[in-house]
CHARMM internal coordinates of N, CA and C (Angstrom, degrees):
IC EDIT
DIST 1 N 1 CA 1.4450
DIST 1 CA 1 C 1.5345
ANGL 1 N 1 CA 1 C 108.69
DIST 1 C 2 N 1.3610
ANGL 1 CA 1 C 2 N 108.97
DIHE 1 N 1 CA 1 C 2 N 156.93
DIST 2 N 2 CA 1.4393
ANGL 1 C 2 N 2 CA 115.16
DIHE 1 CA 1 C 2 N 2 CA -176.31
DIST 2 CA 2 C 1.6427
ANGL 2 N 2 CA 2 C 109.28
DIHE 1 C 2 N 2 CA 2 C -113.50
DIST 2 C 3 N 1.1957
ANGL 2 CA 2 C 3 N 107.54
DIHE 2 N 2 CA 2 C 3 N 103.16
DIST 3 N 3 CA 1.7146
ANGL 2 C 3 N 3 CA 113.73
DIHE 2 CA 2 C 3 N 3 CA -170.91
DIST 3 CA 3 C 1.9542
ANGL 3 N 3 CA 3 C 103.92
DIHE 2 C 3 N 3 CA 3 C -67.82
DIST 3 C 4 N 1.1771
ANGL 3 CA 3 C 4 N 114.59
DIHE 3 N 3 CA 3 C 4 N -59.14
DIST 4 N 4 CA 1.3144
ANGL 3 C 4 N 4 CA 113.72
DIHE 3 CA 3 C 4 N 4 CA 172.76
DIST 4 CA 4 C 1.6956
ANGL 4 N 4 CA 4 C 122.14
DIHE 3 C 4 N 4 CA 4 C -65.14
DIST 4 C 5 N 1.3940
ANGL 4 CA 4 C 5 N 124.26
DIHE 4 N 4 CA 4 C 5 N 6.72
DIST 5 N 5 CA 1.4880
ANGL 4 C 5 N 5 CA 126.79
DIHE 4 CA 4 C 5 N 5 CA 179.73
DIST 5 CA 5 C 1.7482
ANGL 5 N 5 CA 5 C 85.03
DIHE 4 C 5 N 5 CA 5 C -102.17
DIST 5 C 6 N 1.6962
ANGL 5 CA 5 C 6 N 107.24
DIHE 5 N 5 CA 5 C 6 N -48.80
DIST 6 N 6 CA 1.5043
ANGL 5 C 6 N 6 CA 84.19
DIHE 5 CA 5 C 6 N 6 CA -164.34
DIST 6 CA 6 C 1.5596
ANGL 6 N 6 CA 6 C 112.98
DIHE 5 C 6 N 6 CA 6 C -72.89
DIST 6 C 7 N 1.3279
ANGL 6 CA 6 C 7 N 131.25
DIHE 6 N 6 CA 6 C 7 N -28.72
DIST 7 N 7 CA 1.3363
ANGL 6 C 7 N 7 CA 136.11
DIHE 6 CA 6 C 7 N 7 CA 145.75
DIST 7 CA 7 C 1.6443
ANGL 7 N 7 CA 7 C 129.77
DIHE 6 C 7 N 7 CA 7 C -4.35
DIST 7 C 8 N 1.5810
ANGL 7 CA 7 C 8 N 103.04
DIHE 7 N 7 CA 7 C 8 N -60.69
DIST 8 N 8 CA 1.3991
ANGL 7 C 8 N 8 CA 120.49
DIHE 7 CA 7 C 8 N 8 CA 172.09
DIST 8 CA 8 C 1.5318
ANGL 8 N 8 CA 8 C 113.06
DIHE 7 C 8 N 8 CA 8 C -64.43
DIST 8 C 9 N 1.4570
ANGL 8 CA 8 C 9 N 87.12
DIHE 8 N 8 CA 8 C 9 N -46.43
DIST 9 N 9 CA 1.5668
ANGL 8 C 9 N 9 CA 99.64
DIHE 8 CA 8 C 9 N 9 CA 157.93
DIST 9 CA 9 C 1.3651
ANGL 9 N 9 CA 9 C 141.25
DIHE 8 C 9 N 9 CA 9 C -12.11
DIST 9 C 10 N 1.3494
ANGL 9 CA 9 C 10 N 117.93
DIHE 9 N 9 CA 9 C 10 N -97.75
DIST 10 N 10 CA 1.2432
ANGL 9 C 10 N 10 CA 154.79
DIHE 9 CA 9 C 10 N 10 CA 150.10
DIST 10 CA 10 C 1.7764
ANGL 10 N 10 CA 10 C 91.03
DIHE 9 C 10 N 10 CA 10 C -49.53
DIST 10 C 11 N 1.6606
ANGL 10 CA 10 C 11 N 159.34
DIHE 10 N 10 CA 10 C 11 N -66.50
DIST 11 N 11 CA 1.1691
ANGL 10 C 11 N 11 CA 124.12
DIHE 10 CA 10 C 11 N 11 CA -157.87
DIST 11 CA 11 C 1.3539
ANGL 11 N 11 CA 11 C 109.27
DIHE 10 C 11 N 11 CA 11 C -63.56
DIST 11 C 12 N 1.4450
ANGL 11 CA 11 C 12 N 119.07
DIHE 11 N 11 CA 11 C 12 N -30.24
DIST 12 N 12 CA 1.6806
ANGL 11 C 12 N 12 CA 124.77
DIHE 11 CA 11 C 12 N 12 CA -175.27
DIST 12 CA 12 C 1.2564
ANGL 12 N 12 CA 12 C 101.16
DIHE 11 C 12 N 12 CA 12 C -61.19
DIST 12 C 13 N 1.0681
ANGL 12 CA 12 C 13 N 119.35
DIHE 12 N 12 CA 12 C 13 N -30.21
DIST 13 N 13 CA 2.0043
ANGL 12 C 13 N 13 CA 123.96
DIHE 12 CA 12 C 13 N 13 CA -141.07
DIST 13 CA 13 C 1.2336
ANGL 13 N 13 CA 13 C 118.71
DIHE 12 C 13 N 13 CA 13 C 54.02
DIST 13 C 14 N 1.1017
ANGL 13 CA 13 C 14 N 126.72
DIHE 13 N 13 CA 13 C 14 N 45.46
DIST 14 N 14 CA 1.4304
ANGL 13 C 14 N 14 CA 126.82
DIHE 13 CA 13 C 14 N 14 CA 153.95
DIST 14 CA 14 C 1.5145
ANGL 14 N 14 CA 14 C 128.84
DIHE 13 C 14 N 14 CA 14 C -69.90
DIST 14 C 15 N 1.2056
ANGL 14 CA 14 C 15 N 106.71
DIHE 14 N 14 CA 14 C 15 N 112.40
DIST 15 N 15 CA 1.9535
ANGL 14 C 15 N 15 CA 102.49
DIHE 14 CA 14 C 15 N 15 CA -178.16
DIST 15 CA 15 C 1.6669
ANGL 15 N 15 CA 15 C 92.54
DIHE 14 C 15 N 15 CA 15 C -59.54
DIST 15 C 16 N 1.5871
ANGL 15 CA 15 C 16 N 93.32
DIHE 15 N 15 CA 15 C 16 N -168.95
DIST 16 N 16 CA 1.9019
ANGL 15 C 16 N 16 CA 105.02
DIHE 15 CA 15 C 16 N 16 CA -173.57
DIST 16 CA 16 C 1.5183
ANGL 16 N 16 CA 16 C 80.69
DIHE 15 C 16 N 16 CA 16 C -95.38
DIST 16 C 17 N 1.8012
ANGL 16 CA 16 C 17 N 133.12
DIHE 16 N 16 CA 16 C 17 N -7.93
DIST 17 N 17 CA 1.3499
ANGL 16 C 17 N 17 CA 119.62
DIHE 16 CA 16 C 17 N 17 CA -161.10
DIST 17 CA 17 C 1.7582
ANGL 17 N 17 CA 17 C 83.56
DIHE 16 C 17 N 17 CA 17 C -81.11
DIST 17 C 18 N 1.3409
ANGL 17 CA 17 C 18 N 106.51
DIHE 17 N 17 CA 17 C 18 N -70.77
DIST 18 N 18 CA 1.2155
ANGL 17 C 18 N 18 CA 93.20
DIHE 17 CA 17 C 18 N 18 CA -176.28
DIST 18 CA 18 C 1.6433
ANGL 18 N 18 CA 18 C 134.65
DIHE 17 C 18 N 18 CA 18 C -35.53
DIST 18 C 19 N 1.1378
ANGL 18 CA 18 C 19 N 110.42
DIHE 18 N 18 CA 18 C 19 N -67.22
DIST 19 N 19 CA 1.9445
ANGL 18 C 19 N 19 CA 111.02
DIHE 18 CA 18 C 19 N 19 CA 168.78
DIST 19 CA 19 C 1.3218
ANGL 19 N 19 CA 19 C 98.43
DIHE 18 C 19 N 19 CA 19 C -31.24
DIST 19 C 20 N 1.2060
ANGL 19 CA 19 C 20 N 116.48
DIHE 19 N 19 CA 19 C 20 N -56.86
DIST 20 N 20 CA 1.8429
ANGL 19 C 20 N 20 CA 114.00
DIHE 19 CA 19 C 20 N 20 CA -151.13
DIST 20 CA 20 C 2.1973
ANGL 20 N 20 CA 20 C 87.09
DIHE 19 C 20 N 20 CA 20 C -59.15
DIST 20 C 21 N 1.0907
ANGL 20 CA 20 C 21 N 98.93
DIHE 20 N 20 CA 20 C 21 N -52.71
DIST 21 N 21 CA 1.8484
ANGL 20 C 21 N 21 CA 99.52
DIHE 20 CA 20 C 21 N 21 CA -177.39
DIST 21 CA 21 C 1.0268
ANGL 21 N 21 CA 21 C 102.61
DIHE 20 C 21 N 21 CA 21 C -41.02
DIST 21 C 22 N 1.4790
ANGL 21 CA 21 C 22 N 128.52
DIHE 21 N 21 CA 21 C 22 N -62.63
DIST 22 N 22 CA 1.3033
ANGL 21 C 22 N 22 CA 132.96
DIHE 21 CA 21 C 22 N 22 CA -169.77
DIST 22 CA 22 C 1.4451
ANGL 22 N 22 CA 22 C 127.73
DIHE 21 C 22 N 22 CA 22 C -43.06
DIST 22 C 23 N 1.6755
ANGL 22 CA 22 C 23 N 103.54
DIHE 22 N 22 CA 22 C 23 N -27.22
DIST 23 N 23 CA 1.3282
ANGL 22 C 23 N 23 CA 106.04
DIHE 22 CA 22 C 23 N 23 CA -166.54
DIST 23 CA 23 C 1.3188
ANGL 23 N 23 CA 23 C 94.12
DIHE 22 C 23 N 23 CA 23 C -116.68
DIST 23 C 24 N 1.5930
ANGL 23 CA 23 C 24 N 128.69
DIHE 23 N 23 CA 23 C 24 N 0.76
DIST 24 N 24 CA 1.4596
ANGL 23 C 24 N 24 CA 136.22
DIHE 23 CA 23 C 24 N 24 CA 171.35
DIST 24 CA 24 C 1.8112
ANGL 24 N 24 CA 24 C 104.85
DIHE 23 C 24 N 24 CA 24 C 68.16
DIST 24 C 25 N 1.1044
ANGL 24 CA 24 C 25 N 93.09
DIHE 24 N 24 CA 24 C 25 N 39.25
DIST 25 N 25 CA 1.7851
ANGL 24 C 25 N 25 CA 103.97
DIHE 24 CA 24 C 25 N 25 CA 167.51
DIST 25 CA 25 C 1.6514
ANGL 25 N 25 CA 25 C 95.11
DIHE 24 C 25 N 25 CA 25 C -108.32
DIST 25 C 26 N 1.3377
ANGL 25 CA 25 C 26 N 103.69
DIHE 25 N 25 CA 25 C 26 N -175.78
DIST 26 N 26 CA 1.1989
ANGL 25 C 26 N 26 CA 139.74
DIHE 25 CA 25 C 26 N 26 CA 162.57
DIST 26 CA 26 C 1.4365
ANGL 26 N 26 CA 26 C 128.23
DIHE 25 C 26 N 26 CA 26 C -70.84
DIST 26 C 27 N 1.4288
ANGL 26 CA 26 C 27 N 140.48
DIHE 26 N 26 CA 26 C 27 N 138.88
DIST 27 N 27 CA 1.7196
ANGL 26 C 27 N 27 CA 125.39
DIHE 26 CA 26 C 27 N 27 CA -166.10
DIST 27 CA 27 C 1.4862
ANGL 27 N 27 CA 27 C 94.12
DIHE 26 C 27 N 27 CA 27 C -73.41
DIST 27 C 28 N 1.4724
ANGL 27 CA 27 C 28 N 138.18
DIHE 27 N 27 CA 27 C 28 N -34.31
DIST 28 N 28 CA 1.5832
ANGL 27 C 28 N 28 CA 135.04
DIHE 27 CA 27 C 28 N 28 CA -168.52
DIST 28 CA 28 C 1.3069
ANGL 28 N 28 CA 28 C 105.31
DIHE 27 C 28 N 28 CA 28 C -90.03
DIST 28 C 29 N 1.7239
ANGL 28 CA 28 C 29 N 122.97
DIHE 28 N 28 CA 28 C 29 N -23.52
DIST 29 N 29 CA 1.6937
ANGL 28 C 29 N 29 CA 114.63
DIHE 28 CA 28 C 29 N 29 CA 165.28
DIST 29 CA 29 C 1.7785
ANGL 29 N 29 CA 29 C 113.95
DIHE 28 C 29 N 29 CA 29 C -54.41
DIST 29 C 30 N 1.7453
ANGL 29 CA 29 C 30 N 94.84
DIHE 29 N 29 CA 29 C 30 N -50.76
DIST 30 N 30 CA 1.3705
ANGL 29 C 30 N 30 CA 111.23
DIHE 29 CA 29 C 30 N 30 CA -166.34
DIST 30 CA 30 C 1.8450
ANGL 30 N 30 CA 30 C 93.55
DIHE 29 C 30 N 30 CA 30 C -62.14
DIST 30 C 31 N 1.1456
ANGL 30 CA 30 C 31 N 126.41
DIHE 30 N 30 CA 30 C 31 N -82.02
DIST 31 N 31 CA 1.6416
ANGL 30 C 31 N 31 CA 116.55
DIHE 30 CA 30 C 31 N 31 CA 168.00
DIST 31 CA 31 C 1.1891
ANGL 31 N 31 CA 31 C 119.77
DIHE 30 C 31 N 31 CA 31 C -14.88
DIST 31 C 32 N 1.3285
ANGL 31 CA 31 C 32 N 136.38
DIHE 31 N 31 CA 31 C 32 N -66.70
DIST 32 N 32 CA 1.5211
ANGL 31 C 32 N 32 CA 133.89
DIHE 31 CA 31 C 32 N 32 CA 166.72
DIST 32 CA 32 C 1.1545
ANGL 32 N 32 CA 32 C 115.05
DIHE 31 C 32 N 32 CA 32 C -31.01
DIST 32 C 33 N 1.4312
ANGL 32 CA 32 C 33 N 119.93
DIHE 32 N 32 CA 32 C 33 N -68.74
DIST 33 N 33 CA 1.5306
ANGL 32 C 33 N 33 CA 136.26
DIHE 32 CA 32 C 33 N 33 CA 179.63
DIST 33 CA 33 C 1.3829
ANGL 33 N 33 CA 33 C 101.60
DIHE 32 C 33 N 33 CA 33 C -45.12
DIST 33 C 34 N 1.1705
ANGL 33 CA 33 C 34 N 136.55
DIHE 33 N 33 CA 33 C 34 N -43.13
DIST 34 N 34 CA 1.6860
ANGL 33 C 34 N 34 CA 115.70
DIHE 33 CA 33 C 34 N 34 CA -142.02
DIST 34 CA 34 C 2.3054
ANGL 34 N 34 CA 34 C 87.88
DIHE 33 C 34 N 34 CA 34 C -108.88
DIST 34 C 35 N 1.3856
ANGL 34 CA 34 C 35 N 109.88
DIHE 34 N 34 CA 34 C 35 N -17.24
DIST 35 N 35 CA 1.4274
ANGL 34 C 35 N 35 CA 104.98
DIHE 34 CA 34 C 35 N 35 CA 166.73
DIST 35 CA 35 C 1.4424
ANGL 35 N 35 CA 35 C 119.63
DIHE 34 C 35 N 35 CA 35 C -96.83
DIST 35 C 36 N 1.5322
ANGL 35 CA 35 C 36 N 120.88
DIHE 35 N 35 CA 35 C 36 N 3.94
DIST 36 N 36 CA 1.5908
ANGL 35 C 36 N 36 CA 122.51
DIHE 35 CA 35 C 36 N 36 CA 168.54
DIST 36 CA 36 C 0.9530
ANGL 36 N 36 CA 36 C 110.97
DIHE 35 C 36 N 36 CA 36 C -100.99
DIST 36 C 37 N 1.5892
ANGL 36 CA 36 C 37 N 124.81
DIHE 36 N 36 CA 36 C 37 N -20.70
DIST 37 N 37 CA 1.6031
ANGL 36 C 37 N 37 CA 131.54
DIHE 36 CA 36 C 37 N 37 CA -172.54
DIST 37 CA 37 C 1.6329
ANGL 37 N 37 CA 37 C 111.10
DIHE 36 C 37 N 37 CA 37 C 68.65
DIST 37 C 38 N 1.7558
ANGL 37 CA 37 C 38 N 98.16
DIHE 37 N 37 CA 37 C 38 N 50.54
DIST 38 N 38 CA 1.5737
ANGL 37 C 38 N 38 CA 98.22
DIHE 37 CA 37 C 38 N 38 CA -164.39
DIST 38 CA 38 C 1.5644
ANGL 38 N 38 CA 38 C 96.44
DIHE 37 C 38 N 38 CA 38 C -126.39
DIST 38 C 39 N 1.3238
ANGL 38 CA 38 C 39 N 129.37
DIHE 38 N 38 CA 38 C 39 N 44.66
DIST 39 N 39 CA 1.0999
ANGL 38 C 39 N 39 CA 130.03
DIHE 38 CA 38 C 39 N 39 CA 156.38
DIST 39 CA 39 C 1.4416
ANGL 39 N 39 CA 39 C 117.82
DIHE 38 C 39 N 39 CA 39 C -51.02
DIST 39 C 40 N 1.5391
ANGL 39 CA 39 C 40 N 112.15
DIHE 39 N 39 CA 39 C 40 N 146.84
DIST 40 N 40 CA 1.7777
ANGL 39 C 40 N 40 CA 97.92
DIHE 39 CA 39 C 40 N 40 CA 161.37
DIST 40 CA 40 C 1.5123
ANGL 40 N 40 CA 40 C 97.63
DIHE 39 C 40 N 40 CA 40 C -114.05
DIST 40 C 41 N 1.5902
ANGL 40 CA 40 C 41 N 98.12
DIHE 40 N 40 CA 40 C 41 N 173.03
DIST 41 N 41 CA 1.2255
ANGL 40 C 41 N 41 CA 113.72
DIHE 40 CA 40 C 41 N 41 CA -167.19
DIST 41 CA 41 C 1.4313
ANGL 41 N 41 CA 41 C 118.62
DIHE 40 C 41 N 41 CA 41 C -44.96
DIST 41 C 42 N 1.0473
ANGL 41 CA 41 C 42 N 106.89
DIHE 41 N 41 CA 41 C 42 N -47.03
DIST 42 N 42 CA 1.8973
ANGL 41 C 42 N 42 CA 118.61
DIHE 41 CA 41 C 42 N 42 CA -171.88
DIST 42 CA 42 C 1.6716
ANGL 42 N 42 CA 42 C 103.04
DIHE 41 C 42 N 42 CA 42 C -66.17
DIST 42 C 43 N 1.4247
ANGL 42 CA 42 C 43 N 119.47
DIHE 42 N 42 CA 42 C 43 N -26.69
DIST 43 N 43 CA 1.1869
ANGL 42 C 43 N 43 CA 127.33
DIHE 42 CA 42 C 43 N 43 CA -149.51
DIST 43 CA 43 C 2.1936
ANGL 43 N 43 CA 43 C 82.25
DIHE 42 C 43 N 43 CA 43 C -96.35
DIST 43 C 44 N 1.3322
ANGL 43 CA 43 C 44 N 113.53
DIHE 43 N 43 CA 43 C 44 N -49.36
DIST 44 N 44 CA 1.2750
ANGL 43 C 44 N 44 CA 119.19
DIHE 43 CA 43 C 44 N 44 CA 154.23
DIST 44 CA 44 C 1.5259
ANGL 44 N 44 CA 44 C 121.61
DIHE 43 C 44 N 44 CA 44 C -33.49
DIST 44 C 45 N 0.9120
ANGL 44 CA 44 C 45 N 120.88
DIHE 44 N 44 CA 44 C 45 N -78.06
DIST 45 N 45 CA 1.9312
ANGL 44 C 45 N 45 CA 137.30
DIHE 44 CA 44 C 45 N 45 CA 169.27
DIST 45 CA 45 C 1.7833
ANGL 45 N 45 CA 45 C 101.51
DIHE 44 C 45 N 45 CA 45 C -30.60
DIST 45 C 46 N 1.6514
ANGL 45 CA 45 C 46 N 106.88
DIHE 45 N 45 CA 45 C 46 N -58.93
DIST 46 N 46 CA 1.2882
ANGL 45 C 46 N 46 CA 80.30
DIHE 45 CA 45 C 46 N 46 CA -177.02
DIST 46 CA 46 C 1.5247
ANGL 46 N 46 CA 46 C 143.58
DIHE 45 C 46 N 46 CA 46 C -89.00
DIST 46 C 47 N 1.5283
ANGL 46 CA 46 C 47 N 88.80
DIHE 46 N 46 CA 46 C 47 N -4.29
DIST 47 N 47 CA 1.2804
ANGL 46 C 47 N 47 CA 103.93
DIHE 46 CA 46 C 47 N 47 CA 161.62
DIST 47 CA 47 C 1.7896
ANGL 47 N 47 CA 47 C 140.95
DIHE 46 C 47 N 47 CA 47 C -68.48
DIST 47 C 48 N 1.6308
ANGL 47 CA 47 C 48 N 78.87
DIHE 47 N 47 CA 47 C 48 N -29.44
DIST 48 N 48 CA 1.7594
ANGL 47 C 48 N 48 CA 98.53
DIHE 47 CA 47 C 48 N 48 CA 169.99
DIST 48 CA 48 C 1.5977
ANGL 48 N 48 CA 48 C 104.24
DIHE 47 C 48 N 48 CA 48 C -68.72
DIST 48 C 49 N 1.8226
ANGL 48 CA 48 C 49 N 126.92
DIHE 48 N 48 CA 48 C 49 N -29.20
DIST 49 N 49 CA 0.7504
ANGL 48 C 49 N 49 CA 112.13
DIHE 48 CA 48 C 49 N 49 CA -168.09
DIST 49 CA 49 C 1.7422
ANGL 49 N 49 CA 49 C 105.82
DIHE 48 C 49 N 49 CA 49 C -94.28
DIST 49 C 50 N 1.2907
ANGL 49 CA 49 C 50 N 111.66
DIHE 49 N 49 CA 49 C 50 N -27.43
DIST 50 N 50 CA 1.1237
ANGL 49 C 50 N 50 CA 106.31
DIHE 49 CA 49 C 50 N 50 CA 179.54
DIST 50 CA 50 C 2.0452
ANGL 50 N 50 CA 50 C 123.70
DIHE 49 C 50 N 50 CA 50 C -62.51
DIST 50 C 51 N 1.3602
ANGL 50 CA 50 C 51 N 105.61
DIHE 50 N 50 CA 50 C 51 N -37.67
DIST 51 N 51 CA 1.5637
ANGL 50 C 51 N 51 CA 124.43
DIHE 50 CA 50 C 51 N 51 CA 169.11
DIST 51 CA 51 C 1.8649
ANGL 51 N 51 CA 51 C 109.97
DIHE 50 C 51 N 51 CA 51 C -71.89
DIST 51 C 52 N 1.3598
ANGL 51 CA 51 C 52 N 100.44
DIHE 51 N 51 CA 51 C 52 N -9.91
DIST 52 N 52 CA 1.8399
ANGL 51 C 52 N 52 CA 112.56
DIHE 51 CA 51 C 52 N 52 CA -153.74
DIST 52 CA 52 C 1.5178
ANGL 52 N 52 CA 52 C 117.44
DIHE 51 C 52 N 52 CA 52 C 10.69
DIST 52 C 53 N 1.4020
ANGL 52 CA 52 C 53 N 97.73
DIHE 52 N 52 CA 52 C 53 N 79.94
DIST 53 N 53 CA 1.3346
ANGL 52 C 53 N 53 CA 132.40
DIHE 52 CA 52 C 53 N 53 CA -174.79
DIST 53 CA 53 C 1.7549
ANGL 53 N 53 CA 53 C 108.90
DIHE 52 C 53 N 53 CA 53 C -153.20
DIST 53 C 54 N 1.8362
ANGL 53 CA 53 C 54 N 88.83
DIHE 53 N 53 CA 53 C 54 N 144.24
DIST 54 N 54 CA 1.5143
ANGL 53 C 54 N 54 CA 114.91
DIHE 53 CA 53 C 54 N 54 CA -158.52
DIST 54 CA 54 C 1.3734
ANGL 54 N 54 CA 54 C 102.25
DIHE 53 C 54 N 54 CA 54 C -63.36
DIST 54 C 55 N 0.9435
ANGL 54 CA 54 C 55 N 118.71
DIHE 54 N 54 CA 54 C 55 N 126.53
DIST 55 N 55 CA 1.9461
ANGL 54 C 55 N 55 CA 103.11
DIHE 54 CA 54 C 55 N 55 CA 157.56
DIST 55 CA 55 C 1.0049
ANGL 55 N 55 CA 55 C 167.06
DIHE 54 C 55 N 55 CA 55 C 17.27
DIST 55 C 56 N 1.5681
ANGL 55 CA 55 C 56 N 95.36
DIHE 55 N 55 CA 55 C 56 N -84.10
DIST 56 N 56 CA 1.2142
ANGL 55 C 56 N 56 CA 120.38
DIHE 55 CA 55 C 56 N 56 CA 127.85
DIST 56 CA 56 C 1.6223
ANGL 56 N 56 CA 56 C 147.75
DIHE 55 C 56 N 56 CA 56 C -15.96
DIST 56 C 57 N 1.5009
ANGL 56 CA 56 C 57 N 80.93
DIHE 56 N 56 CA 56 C 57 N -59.60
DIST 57 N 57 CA 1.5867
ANGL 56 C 57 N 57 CA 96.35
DIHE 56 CA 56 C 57 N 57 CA -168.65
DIST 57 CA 57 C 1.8590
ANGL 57 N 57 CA 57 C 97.32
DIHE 56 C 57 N 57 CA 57 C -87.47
DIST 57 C 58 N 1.5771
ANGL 57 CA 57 C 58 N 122.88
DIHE 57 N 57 CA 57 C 58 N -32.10
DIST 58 N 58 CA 1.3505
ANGL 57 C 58 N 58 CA 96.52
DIHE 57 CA 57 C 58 N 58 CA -175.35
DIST 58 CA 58 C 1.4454
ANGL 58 N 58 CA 58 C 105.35
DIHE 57 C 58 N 58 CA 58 C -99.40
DIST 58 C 59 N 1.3638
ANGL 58 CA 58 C 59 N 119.20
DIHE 58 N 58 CA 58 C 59 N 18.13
DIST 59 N 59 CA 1.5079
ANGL 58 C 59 N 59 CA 88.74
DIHE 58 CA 58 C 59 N 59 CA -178.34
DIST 59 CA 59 C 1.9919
ANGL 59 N 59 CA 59 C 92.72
DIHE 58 C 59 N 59 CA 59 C -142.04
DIST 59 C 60 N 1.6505
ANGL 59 CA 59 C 60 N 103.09
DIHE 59 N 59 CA 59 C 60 N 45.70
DIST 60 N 60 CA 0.9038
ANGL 59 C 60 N 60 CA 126.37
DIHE 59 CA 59 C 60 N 60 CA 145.86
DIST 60 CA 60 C 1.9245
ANGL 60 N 60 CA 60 C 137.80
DIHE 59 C 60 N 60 CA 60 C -23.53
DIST 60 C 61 N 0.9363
ANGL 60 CA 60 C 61 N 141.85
DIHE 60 N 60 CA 60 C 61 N 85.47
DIST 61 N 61 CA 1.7154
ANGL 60 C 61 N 61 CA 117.31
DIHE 60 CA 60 C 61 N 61 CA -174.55
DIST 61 CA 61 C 1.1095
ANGL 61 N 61 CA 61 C 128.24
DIHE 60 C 61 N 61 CA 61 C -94.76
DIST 61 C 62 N 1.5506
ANGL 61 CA 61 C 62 N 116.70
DIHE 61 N 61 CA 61 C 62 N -23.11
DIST 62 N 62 CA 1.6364
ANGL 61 C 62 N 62 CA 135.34
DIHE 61 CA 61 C 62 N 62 CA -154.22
DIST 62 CA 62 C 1.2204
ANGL 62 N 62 CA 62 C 98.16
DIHE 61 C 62 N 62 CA 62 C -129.20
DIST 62 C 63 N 1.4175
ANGL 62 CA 62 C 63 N 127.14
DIHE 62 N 62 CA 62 C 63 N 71.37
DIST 63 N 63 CA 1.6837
ANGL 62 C 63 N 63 CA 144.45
DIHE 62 CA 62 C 63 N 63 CA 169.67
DIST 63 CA 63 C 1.4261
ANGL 63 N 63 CA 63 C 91.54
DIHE 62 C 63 N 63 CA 63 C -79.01
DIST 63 C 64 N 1.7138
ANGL 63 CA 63 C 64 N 107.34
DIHE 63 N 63 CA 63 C 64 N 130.22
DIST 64 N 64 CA 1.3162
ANGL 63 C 64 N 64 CA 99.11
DIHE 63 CA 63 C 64 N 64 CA 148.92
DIST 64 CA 64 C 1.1059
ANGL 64 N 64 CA 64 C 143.69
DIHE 63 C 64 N 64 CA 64 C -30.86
DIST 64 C 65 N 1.3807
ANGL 64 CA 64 C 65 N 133.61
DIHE 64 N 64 CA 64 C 65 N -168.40
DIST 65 N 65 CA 1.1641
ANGL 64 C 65 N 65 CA 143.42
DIHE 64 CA 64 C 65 N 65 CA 175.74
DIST 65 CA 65 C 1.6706
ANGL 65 N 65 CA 65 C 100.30
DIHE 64 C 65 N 65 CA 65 C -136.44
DIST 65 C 66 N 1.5086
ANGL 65 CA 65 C 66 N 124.02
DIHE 65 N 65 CA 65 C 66 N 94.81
DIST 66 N 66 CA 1.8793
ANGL 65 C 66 N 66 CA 90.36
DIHE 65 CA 65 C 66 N 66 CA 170.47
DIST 66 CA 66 C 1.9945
ANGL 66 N 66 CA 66 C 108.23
DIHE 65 C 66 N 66 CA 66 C -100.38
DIST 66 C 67 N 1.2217
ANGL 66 CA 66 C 67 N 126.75
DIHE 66 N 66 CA 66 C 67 N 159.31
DIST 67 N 67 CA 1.2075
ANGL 66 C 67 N 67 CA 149.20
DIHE 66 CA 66 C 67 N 67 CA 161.26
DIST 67 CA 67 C 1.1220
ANGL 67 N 67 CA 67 C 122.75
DIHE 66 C 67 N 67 CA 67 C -40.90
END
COOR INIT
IC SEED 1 N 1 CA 1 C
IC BUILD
């Protein structure tokens, strides 16, 4: 799972119906995708562009932990 995609997520308010439109999938493709970590690249790109955020940063997995 991607903690900082669903983040962008939820600050936009985007349902998964919407994203899933966005990327012209399905709302249970888009769900699948974002808990297998099986995005493809293009499907990546537009999401970076849609959140306009680096790469990196939204499709993040291994966030610390702080105390």
């Amino acid at each position: 799972m991607y903690p900082n995609l669903n983040a962008e997520q939820a600050r936009f308010g985007h349902t998964n119906e919407y994203v899933a439109n966005f990327l012209g999938l399905s709302r249970k493709s888009y769900e699948v995708k974002k808990n297998t970590e099986a995005f493809k690249i293009q499907e990546c790109k537009k999401l970076c562009t849609l959140y306009n955020c680096k790469f990196e940063y939204l499709f993040e997995t291994n966030l610390q932990q702080t105390s």
